[in-house]
FITI-676657 format. One record per residue (C-alpha): residue in one letter; residue number from 1; x, y, z. Coordinates in Angstrom, 2 decimals. Each point is the difference from the previous one (the first is absolute). Example, Ala and Ser with C-alpha at 12.3 -4.5 7.8 and 13.67 -1.06 7.14 Angstrom:
<atoms>
atom code=A&pos=1&u=12.30&v=-4.50&w=7.80;
atom code=S&pos=2&u=1.37&v=3.44&w=-0.66;
</atoms>
This chain:
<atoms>
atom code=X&pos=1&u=106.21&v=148.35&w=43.11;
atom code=X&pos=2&u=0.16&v=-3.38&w=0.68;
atom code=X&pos=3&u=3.27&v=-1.75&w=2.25;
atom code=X&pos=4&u=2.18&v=-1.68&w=-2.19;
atom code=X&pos=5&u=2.62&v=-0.18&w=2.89;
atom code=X&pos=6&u=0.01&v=-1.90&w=2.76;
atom code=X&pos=7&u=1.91&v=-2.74&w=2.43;
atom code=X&pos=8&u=3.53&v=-0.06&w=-0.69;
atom code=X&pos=9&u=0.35&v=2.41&w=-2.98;
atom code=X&pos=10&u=-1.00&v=2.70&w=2.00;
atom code=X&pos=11&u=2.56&v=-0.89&w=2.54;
atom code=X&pos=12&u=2.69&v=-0.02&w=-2.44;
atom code=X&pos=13&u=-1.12&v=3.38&w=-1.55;
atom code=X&pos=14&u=0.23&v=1.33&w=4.04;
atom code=X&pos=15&u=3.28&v=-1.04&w=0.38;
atom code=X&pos=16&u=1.67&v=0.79&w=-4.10;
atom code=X&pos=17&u=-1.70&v=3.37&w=0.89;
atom code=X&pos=18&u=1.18&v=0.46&w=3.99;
atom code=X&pos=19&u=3.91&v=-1.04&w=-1.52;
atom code=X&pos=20&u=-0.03&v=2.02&w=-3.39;
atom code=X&pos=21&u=-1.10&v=2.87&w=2.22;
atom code=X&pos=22&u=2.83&v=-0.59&w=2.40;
atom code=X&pos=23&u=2.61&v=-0.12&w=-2.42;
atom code=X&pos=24&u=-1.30&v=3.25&w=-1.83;
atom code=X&pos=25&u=0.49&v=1.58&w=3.35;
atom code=X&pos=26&u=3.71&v=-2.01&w=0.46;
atom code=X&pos=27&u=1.05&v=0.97&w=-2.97;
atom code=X&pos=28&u=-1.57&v=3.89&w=0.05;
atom code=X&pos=29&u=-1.75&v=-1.03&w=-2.97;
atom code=X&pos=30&u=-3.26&v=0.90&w=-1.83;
atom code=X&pos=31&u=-0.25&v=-3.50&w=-1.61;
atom code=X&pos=32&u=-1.07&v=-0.84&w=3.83;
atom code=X&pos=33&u=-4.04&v=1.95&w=-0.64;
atom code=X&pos=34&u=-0.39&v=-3.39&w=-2.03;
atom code=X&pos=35&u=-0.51&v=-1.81&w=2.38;
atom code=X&pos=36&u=-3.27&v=2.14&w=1.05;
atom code=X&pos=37&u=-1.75&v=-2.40&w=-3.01;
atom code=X&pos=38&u=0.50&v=-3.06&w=1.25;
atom code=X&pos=39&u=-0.96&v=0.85&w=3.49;
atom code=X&pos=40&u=-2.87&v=1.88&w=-1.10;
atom code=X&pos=41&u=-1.54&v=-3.27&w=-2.45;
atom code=X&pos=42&u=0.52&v=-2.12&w=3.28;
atom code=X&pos=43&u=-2.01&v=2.51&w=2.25;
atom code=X&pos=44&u=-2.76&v=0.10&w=-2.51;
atom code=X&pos=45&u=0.09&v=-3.25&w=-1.19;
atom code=X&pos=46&u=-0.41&v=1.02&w=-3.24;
atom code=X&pos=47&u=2.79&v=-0.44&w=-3.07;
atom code=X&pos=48&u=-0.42&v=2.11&w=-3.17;
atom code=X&pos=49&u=2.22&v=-2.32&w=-1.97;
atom code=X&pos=50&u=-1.83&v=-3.20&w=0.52;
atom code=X&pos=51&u=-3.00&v=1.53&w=-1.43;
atom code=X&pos=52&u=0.91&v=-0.65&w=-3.70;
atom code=X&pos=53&u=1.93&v=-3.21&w=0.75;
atom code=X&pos=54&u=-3.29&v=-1.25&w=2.12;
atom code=X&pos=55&u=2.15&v=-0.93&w=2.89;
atom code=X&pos=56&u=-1.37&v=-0.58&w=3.36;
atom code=X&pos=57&u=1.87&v=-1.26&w=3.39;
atom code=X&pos=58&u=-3.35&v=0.23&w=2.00;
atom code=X&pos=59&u=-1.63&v=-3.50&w=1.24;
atom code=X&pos=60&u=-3.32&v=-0.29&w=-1.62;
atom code=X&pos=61&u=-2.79&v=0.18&w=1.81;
atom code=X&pos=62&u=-2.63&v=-2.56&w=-0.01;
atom code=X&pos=63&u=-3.65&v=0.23&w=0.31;
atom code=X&pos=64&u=-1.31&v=-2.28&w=2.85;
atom code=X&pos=65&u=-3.62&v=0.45&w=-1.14;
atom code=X&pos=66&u=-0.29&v=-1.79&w=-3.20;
</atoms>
């Protein structure tokens, strides 16, 4: 598995998944376990969904030995 996510993206997916959370749990609702998806692609720094679309947010890393 290699990171796709990284720098801000995965602090946006921390907090959309820290707030959905919190409302499911305002609300008493269900809908709030969705949130568990976007915390969880931050924390592994891995997205499923940018696999087809070949989407990256990590900085490249460069060789320095060339």
């Amino acid at each position: 598995m290699k990171a796709n996510v990284g720098g801000l993206d995965k602090k946006l997916r921390i907090a959309a998944g820290i707030i959905i959370i919190a409302a499911g749990a305002f609300f008493k609702s269900w809908w709030g376990a969705v949130g568990i998806i976007p915390l969880a692609t931050a924390l592994i720094n891995w997205c499923p969904a940018y696999l087809p679309l070949g989407i990256s947010t990590c900085k490249a890393k460069t060789s320095d030995t060339e």
